[in-house]
Residue, then its C-alpha position, 0 to 999 in steps of 0.5 A: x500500500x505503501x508503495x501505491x501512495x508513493x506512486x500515485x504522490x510522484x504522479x500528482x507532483x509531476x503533474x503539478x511541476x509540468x502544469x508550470x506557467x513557466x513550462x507552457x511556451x509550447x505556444x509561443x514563438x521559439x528563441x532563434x539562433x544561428x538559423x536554429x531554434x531552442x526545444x525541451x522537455x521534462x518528465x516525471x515518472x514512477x521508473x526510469x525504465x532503459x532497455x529493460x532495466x531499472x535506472x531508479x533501483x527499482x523505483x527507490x527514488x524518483x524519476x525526473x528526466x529532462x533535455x535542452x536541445x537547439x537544432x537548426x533549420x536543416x536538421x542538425x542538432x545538439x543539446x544535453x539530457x539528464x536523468x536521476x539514477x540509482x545503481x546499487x553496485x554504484x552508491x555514488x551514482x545519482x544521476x546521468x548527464x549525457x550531451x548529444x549531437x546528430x542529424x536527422x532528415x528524410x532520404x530524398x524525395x522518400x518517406x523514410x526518415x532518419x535520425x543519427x546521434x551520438x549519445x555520451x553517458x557520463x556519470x557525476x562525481x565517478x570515474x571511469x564508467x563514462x561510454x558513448x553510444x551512436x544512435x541510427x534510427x530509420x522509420x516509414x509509415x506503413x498506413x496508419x502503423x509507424x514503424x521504426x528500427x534501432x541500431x545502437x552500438x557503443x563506440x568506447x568500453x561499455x560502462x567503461x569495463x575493459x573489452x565490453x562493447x554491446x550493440x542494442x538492436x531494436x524495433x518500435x511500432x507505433x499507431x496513433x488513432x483518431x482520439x488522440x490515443x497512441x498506442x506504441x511499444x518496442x521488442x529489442x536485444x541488447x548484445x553485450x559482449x567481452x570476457x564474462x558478458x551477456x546480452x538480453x531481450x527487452x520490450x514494453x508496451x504502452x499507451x499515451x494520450x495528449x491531456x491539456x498540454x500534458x503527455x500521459x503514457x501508462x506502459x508495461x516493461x519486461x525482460x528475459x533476464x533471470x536467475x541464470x544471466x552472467x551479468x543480471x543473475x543475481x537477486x538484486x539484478x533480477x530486481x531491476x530487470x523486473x515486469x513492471x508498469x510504468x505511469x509517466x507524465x511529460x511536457x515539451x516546451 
């Protein structure tokens, strides 16, 4: 019941921080500069959910994330995202900052879009766990379903463990109906390898609606992580790799 009150709680307060006037420019003519224009969003959630796994140690604390991004008229971009964590391998670990850079446009005169970025991880106040990621991401609307696939491989050590390298592989169908609802989800495979790694599968899938300015997103997460995985075997690993749902509530400004 405990655990109930405090989810509902992280709820109403991130309703409240995003119902922010200060949050609602939305609407409003955009700041521009060098031909590029400033976006954001902020969210708040019960969990912090990446690939699978628990990023709040298992909702133990709560989950606020947040971007700044410019991009420019012709698709280039750049900006920082943050997030809180909690690894319980790793006290000193609170949050995660990770700036990013890419470019995302059409191919010609097709309808397939692309998006590629590189994502850099670092870790206030640790040393050496530190990686960076480089996102490719193409999609194509198949009538009323959007599909898009993920290619995502490490370009340095994995968390920075020597001889790690992992390559996330994934693909994200979503439809969204005339109500407004949209229904989307992801299945991928994290591939995790070097002396004594191990990969695993992933997926969610949830539906979120536009609510007087405010995302709203309820989402269901799982993994094929258990008590025999050379990485997340453990009882605390098999915690965070837990079937979980999610409730999310999110601004863009």
């Amino acid at each position: 019941m405990n655990k109930v009150i405090k989810t509902a709680n992280r709820v109403l307060i991130g309703t409240m921080l995003l119902s922010c006037p200060f949050l609602a420019s939305s609407e409003q003519s955009k700041e521009e500069l060098f031909n590029g224009t400033f976006s954001g969003s902020l969210e708040m959630a019960t969990d912090y959910v990446f690939r699978g796994e628990s990023e709040t140690g298992d909702g133990d604390i709560p989950a606020i994330k947040g971007s700044f991004t410019w991009t420019h008229e012709n698709g280039v971009y750049a900006g920082v995202f943050g997030a809180t964590n909690k690894f319980e391998s790793t006290p000193d670990i609170r949050a995660v900052l990770a700036p990013y850079i890419g470019k995302f446009g059409t191919f010609g005169d097709s309808d397939i879009s692309y998006n590629i970025f590189v994502f850099h991880y670092t870790y206030p106040g640790v040393e050496d766990m530190d990686y960076t990621e480089l996102w490719m991401k193409v999609a194509k609307d198949f009538g009323p379903v959007k599909i898009e696939l993920e290619v995502t491989p490490t370009l340095n050590d994995w968390f920075g463990v020597d001889g790690w390298s992992g390559i996330n592989y994934a693909v994200h169908p979503s439809k969204t109906f005339d109500n407004g609802i949209k229904l989307s989800g992801s299945i991928g495979y994290q591939e995790l390898s070097g002396e004594g790694a191990e990969g695993w599968a992933h997926w969610n899938l949830g539906i979120s609606k536009n609510v007087y300015g405010l995302n709203v997103d309820v989402r269901y997460h799982d993994s094929d992580v258990d008590s025999s995985h050379k990485v997340y075997g453990s009882e605390q690993g098999q915690k965070i790799f837990d079937e979980r749902f999610v409730f999310s509530v999110s601004k863009s400004f």
